[in-house]
N, C-alpha and C positions, 0 to 999 in steps of 0.2 A: 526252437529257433533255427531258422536257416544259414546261421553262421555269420550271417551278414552285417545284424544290427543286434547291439550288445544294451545291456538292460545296466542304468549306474541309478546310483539314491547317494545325493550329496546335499547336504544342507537340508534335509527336508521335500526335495526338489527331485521325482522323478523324469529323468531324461532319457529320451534316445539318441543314440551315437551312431554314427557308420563309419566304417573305414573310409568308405571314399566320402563323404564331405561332413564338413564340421558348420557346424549354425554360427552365423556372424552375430557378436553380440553387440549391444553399445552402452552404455551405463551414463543413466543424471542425477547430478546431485549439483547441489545447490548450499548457498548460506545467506543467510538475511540480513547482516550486517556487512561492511568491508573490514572491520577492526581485525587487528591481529590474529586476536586468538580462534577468530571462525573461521579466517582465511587459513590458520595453523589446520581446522578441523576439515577445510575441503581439500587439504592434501591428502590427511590421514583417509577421507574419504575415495582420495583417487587412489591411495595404495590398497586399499581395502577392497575397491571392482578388479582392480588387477589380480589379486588373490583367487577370487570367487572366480573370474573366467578360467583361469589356470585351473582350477580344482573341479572346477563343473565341466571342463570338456568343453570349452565355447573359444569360437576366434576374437578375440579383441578388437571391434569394427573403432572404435574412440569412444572418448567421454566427454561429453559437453555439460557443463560446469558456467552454473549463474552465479556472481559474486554480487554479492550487496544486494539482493533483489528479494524483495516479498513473495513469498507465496498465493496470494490472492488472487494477481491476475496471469494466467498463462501468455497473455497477447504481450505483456510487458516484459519478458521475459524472451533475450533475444538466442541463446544458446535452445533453451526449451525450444524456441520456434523452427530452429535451424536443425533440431533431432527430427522433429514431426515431418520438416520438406524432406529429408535422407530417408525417413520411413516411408515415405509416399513413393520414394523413390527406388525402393525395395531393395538398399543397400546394406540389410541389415534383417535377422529374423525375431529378435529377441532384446528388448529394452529392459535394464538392470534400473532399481531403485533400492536405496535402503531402508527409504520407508514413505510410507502413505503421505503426511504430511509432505514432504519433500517434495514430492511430487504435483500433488496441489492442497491448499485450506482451502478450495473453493468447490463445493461439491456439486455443481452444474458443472465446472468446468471439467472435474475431475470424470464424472461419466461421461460426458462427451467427446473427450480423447481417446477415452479408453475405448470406447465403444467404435470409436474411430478406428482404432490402430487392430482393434480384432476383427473389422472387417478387411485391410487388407492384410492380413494373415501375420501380425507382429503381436507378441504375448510380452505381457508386460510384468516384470517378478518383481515381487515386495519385500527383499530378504531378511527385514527383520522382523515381519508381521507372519513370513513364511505363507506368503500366499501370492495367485497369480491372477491376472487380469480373465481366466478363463472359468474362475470358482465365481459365488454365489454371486449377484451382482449386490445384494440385498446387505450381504458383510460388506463387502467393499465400499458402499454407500454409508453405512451406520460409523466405519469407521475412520471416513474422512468429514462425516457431521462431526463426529467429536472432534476433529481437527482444526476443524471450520470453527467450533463453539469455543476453543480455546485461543485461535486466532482473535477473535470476537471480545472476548475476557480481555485481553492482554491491549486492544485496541481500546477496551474503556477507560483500564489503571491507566494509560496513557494520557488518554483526554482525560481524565479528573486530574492526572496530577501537570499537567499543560494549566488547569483552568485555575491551582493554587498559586503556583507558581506567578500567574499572569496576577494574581490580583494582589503577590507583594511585588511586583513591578518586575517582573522577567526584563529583561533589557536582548534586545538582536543580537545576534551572531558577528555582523560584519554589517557597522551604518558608518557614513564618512563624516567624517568631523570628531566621532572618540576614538577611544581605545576599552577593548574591553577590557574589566579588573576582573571579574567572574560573573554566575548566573545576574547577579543583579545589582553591579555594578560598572558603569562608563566613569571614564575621567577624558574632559575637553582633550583631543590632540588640536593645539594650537594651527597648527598650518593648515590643517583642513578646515578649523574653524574660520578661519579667515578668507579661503575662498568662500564655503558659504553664502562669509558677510558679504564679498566679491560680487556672487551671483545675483542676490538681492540687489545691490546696489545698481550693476548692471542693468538690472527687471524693472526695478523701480525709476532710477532717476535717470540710466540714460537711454529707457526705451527701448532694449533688447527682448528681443524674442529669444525662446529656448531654443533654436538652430542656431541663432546668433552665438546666445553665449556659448555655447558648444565650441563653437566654432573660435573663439575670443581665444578660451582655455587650450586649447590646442595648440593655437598659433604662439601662446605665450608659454608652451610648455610645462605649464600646471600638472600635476602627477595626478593620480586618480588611489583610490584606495589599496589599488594592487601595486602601486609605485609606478605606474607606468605613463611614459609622456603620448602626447598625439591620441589619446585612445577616450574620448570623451564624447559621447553621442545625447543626441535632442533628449532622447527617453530618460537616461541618466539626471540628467538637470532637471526636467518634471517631475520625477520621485523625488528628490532633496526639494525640492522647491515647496511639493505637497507636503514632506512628511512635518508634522506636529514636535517632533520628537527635539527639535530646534530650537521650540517656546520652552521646552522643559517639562515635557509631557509626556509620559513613554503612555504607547496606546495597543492593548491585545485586545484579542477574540474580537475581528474584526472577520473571521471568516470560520466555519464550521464544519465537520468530516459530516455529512448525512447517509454516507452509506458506505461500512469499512472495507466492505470489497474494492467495488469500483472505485475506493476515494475520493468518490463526490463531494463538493464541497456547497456552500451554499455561504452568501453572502450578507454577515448579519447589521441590522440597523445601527446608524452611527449610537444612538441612543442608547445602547445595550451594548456599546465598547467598552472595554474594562482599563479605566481612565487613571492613571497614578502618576501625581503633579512632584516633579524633579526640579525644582528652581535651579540647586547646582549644576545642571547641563543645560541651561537658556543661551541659546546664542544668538537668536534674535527679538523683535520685542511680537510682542501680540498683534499692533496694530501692523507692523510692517507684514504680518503670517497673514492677517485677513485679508488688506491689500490684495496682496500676492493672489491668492485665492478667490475674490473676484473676479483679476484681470482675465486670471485660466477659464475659468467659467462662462465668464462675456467668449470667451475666444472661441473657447471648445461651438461656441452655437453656431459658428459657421458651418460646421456639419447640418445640416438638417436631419429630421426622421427617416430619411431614406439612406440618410450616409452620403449624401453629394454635397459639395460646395457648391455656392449660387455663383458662378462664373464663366462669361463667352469668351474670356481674354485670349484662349491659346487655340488653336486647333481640338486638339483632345479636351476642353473643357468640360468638364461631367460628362464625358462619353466612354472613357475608359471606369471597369470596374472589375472588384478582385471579386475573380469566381470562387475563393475561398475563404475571404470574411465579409465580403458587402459592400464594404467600402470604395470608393472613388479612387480612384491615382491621381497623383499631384504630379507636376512637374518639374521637373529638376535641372539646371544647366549648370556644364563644367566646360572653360576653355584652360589647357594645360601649358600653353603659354598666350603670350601677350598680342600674338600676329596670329595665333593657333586659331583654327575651329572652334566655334563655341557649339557642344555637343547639347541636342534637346532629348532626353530620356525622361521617362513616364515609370513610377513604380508608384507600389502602395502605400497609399497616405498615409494608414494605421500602422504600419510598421517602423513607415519612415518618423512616426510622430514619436512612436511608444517603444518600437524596438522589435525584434527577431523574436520576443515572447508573446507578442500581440498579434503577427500572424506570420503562417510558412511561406507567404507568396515574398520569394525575393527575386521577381521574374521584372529585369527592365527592358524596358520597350523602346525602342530609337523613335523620336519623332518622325525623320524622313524618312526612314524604309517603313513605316508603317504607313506613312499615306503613300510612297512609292506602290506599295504592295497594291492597295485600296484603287488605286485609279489605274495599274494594270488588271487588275481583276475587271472591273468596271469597262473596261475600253474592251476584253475579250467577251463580257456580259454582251453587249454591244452588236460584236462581228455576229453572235449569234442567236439574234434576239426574237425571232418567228417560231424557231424547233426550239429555244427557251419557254414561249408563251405557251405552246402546245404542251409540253412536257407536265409545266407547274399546273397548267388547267385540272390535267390526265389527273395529275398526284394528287390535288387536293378535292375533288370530285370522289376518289377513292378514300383518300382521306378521313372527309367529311361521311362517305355513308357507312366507312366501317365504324367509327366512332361514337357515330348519332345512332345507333341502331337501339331501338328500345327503349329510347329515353324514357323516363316515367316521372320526370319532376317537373313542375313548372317552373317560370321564370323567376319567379321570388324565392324560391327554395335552391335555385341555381346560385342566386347570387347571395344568398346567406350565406352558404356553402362555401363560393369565389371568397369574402369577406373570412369567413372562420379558418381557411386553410392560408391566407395572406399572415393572418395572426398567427397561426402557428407557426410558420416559417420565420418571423419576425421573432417568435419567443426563442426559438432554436439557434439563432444568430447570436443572441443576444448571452443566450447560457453558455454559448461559446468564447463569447468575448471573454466573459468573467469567470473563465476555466473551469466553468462547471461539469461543460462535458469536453472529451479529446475529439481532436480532428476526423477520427474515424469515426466515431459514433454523430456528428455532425454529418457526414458526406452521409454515414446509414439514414439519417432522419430526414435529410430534406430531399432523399433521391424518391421515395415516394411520393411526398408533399408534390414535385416539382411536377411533377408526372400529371398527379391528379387536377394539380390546377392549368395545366394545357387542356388536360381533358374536357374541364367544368367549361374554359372559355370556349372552346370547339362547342359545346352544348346550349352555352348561354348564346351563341350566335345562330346555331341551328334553331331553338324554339324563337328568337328574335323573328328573325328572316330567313327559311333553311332554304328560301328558293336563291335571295339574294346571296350568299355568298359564292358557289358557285359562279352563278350569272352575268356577275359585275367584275369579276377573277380579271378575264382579258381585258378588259375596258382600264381597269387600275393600274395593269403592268402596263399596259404600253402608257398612260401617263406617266409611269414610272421612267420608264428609258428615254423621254421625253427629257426627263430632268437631269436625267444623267448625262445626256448630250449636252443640254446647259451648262453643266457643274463642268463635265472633259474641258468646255472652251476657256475655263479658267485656271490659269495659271497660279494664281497663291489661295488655296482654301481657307477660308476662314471659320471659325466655329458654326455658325449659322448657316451655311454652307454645306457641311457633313450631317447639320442634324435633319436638315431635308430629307437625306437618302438612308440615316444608318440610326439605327432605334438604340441600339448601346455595341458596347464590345467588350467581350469578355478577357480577362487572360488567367491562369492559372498557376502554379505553383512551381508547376512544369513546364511549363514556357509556351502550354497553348495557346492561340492567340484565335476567338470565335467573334464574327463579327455578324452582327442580327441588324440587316437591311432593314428596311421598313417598307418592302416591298407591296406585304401582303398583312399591314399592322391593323389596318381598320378589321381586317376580319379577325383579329386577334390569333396569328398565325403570322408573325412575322420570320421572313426566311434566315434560316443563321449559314452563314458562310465559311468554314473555316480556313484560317491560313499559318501555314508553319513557317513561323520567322524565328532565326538564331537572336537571342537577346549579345548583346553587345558585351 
């Protein structure tokens, strides 16, 4: 040895040390419960990395520590996620675990990390298995499968004993109208039972709508399950409104795990609900439940299959849509006094209907500054509308032949194609609504869908007509600006009006705001505009 670097064996664990630097360490551990006694064991956990760097000759970089979290998924797991950016970030040479399982039951996830973190040069210790991220990969694999296979085990006894449970009448954790007594026992709380009856009556005889009554409860200072006044929203009053559990009917297995990693769930037929009839908790009668459940049904159809309401009443009428569940934006107006303003704001119908679980877009949009925006864009479109026609000519000439190059389908087989990929996107919406999949694996699945169906349309216009799109490009825009000169000289837009010029608008979660002219719609390339406006 050259005196320099000194040779230690601790734990099983050959290391090198140097005088002049010491390897930053960081250590994770995790518990799958929040209960005490696990929360007790990721202390004894955090004194136990403290030990190990102490004895092993390592700097202490920190310990990031998941409480209450599965091991199944690494992406769910925000402390995990926040080691992984620090390791990328190369603030650290060396990640401490106490063992296999802790680190992942998920054995894709678990070689993917790791294989990750040894490319940029972080080894990862297992100090109760006594092994490191840099031995066999073939152990390392066999031994987070058994991991994986007991997570798995442990996921079944669960759903068997969920699906016993449910079929001598499991009763909910927290429904408004009882009290729990235990697993399978409610007793009426009186006060709640009587809004309820409140609600229904509302519903039924004085022709309220669920904003409405929301909105009754609030003003009249009604408490909500958590005791709290003012705090009663549309979606709230639709669940009690739906649930069965009112008639005297407690209802499980109305939804399924299909896959214990991801926790997919899948949504089972009313038919195959596991139905246990409770007379002593009836607080309304049958026919007033059916009722009710019609009225929602007739209502719900104002949606169509696209997600739009059939409506030219406002300006924005089915022209705004949530670029993260499908849905249309409704309209909403607040004036905060009597002489005040009356504020016109656009958000998402699905959320506003169902609530903050139904989708993430809580992005609202001013009526005025949005058409403000739309008609100074429009007036600048205008000033420069000659080196505008030339430019979009250029692009989509380019466009068009890098695209079409090669085609090798015919028209029928283009538009099967157009057709099978509208349905997939439509299935993907749809699995998303009813939490089948999370938001991210949604934005993964329809970012290629979306891609390919511009493609397909690009194609299906090129074998149509490839001379025509091109050809008739100039001819279209300048009718275009044509109308837009028209639309400038008017002063109040009306819905029919905007839909002349502007094919949809998108807005986003984030408060994007994309607006798709209809510039260039016949060729199936309509131009999208963007514009960043502060939501209010």
């Amino acid at each position: 040895m050259n005196g320099l670097m000194n040779t230690q064996e601790k734990d099983g664990f050959t290391m090198n040390t140097t005088k002049h630097t010491t390897k930053k360490m960081a250590c994770y551990c995790r518990v799958s419960t929040d209960k005490e006694e696990q929360l007790q064991s990721l202390e004894k956990q955090k004194e136990y990395f403290e030990k190990f760097a102490s004895d092993n000759g390592y700097e202490l970089y920190g310990i990031y520590a998941d409480e209450g979290i599965s091991g199944k998924q690494v992406k769910k797991r925000i402390k995990f996620q926040e080691m992984l950016e620090d390791a990328r970030l190369k603030k650290f040479e060396v990640v401490a675990v106490k063992d296999i399982s802790r680190f992942s039951r998920n054995t894709v996830d678990f070689l993917k990390v790791v294989r990750e973190l040894k490319s940029i040069g972080v080894k990862v210790l297992f100090t109760n298995n006594n092994l490191c991220s840099t031995d066999s990969e073939f152990v390392l694999s066999v031994l987070v499968s058994i991991a994986q296979e007991e997570s798995l085990k442990l996921s079944e006894r669960v759903k068997f004993g969920k699906a016993i449970n449910a079929k001598k009448g499991r009763v909910p954790n927290f429904v408004f109208g009882y009290n729990k007594v235990d697993t399978f026992t409610l007793e009426i709380n009186e006060y709640e039972a009587n809004t309820v009856r409140k609600m229904y009556e509302l519903f039924l005889e004085e022709g309220y709508g669920t904003l409405k009554i929301a909105e009754y409860l609030n003003k009249n200072g009604v408490l909500t399950k958590k005791q709290q006044r003012a705090n009663w929203y549309q979606k709230t009053v639709i669940d009690i409104l739906r649930n069965p559990i009112y008639t005297g009917k407690i209802v499980n297995g109305k939804t399924e795990v299909t896959d214990f990693i991801t926790e997919k769930r899948r949504v089972i037929d009313a038919k195959d609900h596991i139905v246990v009839e409770r007379p002593e908790l009836r607080i309304v009668s049958d026919e007033d439940y059916e009722k009710v459940q019609r009225i929602l049904k007739e209502r719900s159809k104002s949606f169509n299959l696209e997600n739009k309401r059939e409506s030219t009443k406002y300006p924005f009428s089915n022209l705004i849509k949530c670029a993260d569940c499908g849905y249309t934006f409704r309209r909403r107006t607040r004036q905060y006094s009597k002489e005040g303003k009356v504020y016109k704001r656009w958000c998402c119908s699905i959320r506003n209907a169902k609530g903050k679980d139904a989708c993430i877009n809580k992005s609202v949009i001013d009526e005025d500054i949005l058409l403000g925006h739309i008609r100074e864009y429009l007036k600048e479109l205008i000033s420069t509308k000659e080196s505008f026609i030339k430019l979009v000519i250029k692009e989509v000439e380019a466009l068009v032949s890098d695209i079409t190059r090669g085609i090798d389908l015919d028209e029928s087989q283009l538009k099967k194609q157009y057709e099978e990929l509208r349905k997939e996107r439509k299935k993907y919406i749809k699995l998303y609504a009813k939490s089948s999949i999370t938001e991210e694996e949604l934005d993964e699945c329809l970012l290629p869908v979306d891609k390919e169906i511009e493609k397909v349309k690009l194609q299906l216009a090129h074998i149509i007509d490839s001379t025509r799109i091109t050809s008739s490009i100039g001819e279209e825009v300048r009718t275009y600006f044509k109308d837009i000169d028209k639309l400038l000289e008017v002063s109040k837009w009306s819905n029919m009006d905007l839909k002349q010029l502007i094919e949809e608008i998108q807005v986003s979660h984030t408060g994007d705001v994309k607006v798709k002219l209809k510039m260039l719609s016949e060729q199936g390339m309509p131009l999208t505009v963007p514009f960043n406006i502060d939501s209010p």
